[in-house]
PATI-231358 format. One line per 8 residues: number of its first residue (from 0); their letters; for each residue x, z, y of N, C-alpha, C. Coordinates in Angstrom, 2 decimals, always signed. Layout:
BEGIN
NUM = A = X:Z:Y:X:Z:Y:X:Z:Y | ...
This chain:
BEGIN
0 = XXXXXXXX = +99.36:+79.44:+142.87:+98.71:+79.17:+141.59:+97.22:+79.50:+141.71 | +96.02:+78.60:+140.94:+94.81:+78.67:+141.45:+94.38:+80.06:+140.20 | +93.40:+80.45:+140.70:+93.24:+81.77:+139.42:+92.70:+81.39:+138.19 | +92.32:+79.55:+138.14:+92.21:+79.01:+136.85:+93.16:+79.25:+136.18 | +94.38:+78.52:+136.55:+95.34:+78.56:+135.86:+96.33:+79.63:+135.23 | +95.82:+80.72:+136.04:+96.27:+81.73:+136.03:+95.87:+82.95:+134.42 | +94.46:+82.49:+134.17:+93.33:+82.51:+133.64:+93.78:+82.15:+132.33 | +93.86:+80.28:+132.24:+94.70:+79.50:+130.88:+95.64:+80.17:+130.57
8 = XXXXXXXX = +96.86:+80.77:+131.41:+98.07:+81.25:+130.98:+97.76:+82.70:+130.58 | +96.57:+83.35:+130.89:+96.28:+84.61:+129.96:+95.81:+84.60:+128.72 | +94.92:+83.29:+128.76:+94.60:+83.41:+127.11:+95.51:+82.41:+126.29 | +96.81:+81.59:+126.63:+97.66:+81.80:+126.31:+98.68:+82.48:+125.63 | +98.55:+83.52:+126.27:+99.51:+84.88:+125.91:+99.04:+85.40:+125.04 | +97.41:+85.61:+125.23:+96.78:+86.52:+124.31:+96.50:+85.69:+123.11 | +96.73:+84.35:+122.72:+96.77:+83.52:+121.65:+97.66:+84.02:+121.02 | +99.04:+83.58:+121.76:+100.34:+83.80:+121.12:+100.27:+85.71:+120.30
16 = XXXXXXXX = +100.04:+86.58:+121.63:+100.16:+87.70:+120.93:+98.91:+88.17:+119.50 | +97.78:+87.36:+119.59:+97.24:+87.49:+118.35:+97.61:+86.73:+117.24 | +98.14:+85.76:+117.50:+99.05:+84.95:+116.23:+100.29:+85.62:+115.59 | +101.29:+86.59:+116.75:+102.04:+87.38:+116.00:+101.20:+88.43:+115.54 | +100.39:+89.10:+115.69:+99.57:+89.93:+115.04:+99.06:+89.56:+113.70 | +98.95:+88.55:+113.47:+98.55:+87.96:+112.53:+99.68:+87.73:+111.65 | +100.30:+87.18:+111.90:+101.78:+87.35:+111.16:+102.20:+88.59:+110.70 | +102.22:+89.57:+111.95:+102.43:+91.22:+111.28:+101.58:+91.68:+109.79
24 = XXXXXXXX = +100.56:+91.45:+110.24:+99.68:+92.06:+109.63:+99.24:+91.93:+108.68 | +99.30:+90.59:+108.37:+99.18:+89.57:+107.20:+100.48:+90.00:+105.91 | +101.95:+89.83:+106.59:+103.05:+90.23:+105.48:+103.03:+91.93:+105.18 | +102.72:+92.87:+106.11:+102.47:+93.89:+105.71:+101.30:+93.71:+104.20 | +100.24:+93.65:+104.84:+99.00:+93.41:+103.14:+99.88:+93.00:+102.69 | +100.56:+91.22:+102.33:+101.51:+91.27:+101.46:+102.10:+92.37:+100.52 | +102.92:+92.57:+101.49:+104.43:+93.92:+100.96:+103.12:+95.08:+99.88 | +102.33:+95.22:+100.15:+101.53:+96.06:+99.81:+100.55:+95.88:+98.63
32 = XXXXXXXX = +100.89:+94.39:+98.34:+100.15:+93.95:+97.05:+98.99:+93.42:+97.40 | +98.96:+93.26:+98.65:+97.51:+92.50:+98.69:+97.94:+90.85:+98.72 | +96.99:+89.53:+99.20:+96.70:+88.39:+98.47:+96.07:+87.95:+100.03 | +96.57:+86.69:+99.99:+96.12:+85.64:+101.13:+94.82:+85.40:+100.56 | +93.76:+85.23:+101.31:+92.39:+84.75:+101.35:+92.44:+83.32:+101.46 | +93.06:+82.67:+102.41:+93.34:+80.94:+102.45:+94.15:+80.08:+101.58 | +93.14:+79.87:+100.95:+94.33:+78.62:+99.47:+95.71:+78.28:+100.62 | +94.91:+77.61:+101.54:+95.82:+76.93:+102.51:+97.18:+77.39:+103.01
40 = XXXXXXXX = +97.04:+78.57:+103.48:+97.90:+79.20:+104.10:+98.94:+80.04:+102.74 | +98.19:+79.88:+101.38:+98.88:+80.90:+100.47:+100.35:+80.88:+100.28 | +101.36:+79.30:+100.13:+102.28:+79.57:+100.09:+103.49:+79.56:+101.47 | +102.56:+79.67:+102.91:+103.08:+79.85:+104.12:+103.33:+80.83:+104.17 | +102.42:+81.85:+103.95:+102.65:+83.35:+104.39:+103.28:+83.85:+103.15 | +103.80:+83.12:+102.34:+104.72:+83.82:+101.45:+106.12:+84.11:+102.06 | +106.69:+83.41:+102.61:+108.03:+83.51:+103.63:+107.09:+83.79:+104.99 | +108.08:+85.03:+105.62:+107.16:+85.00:+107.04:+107.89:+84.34:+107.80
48 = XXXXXXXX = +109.34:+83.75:+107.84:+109.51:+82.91:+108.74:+109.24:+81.74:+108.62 | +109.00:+81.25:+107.74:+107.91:+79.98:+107.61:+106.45:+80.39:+108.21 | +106.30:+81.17:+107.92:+104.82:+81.64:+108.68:+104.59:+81.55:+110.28 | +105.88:+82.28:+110.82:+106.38:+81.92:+112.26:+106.31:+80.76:+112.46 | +106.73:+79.87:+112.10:+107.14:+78.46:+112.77:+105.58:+77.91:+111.98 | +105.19:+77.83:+111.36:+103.35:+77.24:+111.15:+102.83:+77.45:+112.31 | +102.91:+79.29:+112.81:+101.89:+79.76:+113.76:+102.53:+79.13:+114.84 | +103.85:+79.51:+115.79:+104.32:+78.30:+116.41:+104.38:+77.33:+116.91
56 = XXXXXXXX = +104.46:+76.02:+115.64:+103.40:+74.55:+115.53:+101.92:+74.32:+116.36 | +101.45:+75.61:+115.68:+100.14:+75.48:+115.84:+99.88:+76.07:+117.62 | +100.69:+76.67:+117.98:+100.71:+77.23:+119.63:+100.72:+76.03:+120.41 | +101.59:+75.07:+119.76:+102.37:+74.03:+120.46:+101.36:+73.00:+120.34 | +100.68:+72.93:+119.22:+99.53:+72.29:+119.09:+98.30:+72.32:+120.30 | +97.78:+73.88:+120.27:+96.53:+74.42:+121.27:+97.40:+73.83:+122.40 | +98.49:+73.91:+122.95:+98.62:+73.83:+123.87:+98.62:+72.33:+124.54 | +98.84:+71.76:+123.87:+98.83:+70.41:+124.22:+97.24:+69.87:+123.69
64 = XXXXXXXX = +96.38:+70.55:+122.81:+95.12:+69.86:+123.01:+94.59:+70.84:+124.51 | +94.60:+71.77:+124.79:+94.25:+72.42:+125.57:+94.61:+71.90:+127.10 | +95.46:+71.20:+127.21:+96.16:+70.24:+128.34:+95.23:+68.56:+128.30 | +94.92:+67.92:+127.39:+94.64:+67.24:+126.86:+92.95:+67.27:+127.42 | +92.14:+68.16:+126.93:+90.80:+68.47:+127.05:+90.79:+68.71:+128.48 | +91.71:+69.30:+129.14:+91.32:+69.48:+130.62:+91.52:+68.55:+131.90 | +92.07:+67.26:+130.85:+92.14:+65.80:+131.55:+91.08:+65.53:+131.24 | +90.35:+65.67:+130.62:+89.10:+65.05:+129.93:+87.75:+65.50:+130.60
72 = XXXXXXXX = +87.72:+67.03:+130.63:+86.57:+67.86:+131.02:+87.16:+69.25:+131.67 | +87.08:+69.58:+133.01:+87.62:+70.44:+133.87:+86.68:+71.76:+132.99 | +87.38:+72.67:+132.90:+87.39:+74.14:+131.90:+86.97:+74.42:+130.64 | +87.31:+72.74:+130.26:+86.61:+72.64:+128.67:+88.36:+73.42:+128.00 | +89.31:+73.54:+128.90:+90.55:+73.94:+127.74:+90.17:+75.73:+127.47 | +90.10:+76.13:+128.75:+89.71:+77.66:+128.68:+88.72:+77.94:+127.62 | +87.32:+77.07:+127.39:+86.20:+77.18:+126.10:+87.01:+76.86:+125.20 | +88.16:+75.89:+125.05:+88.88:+76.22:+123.47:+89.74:+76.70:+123.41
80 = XXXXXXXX = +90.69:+77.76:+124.74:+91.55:+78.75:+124.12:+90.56:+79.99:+123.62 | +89.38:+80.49:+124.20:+88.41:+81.59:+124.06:+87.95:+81.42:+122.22 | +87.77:+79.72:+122.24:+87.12:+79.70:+120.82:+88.30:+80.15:+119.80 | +89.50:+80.18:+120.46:+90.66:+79.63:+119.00:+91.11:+81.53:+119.56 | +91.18:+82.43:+120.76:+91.32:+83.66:+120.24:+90.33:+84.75:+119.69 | +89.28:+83.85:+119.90:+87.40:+84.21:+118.81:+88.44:+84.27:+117.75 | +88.53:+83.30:+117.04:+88.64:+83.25:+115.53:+89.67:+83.82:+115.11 | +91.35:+83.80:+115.93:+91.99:+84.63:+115.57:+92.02:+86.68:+116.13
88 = XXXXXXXX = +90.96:+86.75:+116.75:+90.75:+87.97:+116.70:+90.01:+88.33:+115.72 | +89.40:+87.81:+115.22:+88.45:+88.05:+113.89:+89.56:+88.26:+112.61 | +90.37:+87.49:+112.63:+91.48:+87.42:+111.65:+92.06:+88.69:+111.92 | +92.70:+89.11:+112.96:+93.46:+90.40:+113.03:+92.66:+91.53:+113.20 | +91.58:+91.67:+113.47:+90.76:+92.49:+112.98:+90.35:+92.66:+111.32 | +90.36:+91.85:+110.90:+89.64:+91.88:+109.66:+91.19:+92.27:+108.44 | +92.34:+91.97:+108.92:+93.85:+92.47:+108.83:+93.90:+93.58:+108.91 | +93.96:+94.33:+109.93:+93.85:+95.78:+110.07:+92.95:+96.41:+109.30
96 = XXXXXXXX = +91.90:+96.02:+108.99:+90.83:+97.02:+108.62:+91.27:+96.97:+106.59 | +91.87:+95.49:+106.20:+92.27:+95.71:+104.99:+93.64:+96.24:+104.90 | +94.57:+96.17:+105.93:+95.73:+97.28:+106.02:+95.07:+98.66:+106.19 | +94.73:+99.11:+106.61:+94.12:+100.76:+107.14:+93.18:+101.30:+105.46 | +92.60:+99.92:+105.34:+92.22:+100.80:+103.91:+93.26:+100.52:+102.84 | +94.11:+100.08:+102.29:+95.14:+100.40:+101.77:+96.02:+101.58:+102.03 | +95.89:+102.29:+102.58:+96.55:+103.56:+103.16:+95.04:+104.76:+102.67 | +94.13:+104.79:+103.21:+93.01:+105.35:+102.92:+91.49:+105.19:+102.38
């Protein structure tokens, strides 16, 4: 295996594991009385296993544009798994910090 690929399949993982993070973290605020910020997402993350299978979708999605882009432009998929765990690290960061102050 070349250490590109090796590379894709880490931020892969680290997609997937910030998307369940996001899921965690998200129905916790829930349970806790807090309120979805995304009109969009408001009545997804009301059931979290509907929430699962959105985030899911959407794995199955990156992954196949991410396959897609790298027929197109050699390490343009790696610049959009980096961009898409940018934005969902921002999300689970910004999760935690409104879970953590609900506690204190």
């Amino acid at each position: 295996m070349r250490p590109y690929h090796l590379f894709i399949g880490i931020l892969a993982i680290i997609l997937g594991g910030l998307l369940f993070l996001d899921i965690l973290t998200t129905t916790a605020i829930l349970n806790l009385g807090g309120v979805e910020l995304n009109p969009v997402m408001q009545f997804v993350v009301e059931n979290p296993y509907l929430h699962l299978i959105v985030k899911f979708i959407f794995a199955g999605f990156m992954i196949v544009m991410v396959s897609r882009a790298e027929e197109i432009k050699e390490h343009s998929g790696a610049l959009l798994l980096i961009a898409v765990c940018s934005l969902f690290l921002v999300v689970v960061v910004h999760n935690i910090q409104v879970f953590l102050n609900g506690f204190f």
